[in-house]
C-alpha positions in Angstrom: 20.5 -11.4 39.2 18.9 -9.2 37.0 15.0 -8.8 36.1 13.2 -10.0 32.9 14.1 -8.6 29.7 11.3 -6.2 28.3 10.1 -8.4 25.1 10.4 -5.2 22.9 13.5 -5.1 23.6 14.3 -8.6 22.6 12.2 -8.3 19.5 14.9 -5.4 18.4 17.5 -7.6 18.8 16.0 -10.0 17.2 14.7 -8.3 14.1 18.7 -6.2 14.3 19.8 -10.2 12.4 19.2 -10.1 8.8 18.3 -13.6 9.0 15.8 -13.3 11.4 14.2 -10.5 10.0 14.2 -13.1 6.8 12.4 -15.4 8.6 10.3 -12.9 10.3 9.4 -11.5 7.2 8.2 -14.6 5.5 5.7 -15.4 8.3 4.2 -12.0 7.8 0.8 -13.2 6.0 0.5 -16.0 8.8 0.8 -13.6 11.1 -1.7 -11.2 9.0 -4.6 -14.1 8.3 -4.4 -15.3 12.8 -5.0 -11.4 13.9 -7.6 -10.9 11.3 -9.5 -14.1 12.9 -9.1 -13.1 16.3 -10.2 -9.4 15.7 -13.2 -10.8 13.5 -14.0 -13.2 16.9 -13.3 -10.5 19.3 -15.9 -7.9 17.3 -18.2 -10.0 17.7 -18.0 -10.6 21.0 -17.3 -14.8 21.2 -15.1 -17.3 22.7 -13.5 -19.9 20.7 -16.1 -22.2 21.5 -18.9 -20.3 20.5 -17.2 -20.0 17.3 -17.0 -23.1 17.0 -20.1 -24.4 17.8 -21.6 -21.8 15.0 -19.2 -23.0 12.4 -19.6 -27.0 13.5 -16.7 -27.9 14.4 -14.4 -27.7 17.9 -13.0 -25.0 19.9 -9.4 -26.9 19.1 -10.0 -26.2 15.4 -10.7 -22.5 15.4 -7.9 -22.0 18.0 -5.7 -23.8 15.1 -6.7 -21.4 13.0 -5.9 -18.7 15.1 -2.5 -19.7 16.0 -1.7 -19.2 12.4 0.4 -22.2 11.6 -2.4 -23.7 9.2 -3.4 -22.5 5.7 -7.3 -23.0 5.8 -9.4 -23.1 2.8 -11.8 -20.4 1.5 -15.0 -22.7 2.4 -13.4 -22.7 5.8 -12.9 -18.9 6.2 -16.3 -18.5 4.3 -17.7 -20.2 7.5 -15.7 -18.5 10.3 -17.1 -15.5 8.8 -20.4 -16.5 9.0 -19.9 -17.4 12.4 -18.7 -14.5 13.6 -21.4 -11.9 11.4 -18.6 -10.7 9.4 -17.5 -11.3 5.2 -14.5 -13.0 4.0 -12.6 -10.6 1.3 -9.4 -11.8 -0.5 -7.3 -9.4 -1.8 -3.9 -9.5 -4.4 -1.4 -7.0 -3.5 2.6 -6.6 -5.3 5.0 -7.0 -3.1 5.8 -3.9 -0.7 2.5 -2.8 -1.4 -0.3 -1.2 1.6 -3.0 -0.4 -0.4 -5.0 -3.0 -1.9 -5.0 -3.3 -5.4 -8.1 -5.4 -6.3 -10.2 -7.1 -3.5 -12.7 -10.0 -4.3 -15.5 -10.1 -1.8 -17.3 -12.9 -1.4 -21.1 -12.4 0.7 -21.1 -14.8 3.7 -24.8 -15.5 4.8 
């Protein structure tokens, strides 16, 4: 029997499938949004359910949110922001594109 497979190692298998890479790929901003909430949450030092309780709502919504399967709305991310002592910016980028073009910040607070 052999041990557990590192999960690096499956992810480069995986991501080796042009159509899982495709797939991959398109989950990318998902992906993007969830690890910018939990980093905001994390800063700032709070659990889920202090998050929560700042924004009004339950620990099972903001852990939604950062799951990533859900597309919230700006009033929504305007008031995770708040909770959290941080401020929402939106950006528009091209395609392929790291640096960000134009950013629209919107003051939380």
């Amino acid at each position: 029997m052999s041990g557990p497979i590192p999960v690096e190692e499956l992810a480069g298998t995986w991501l080796a499938d042009p159509a899982f890479r495709e797939a991959y790929d398109k989950l990318d901003d998902q992906f993007a949004l969830a690890e910018a909430l939990i980093r905001a949450r994390a800063q700032a030092g709070l659990t889920q359910e202090e998050v929560a309780r700042r924004m009004g709502t339950t620990q099972a919504a903001v852990a939604r949110l950062e799951g990533g399967r859900s597309k919230p709305s700006t009033r929504t991310l305007e008031r995770f922001a708040a909770a959290t002592g941080t401020r929402l910016r939106i950006s528009f980028e091209l395609p392929g594109e790291t640096a960000v073009a134009r950013t629209v910040e919107e003051e939380t607070g």
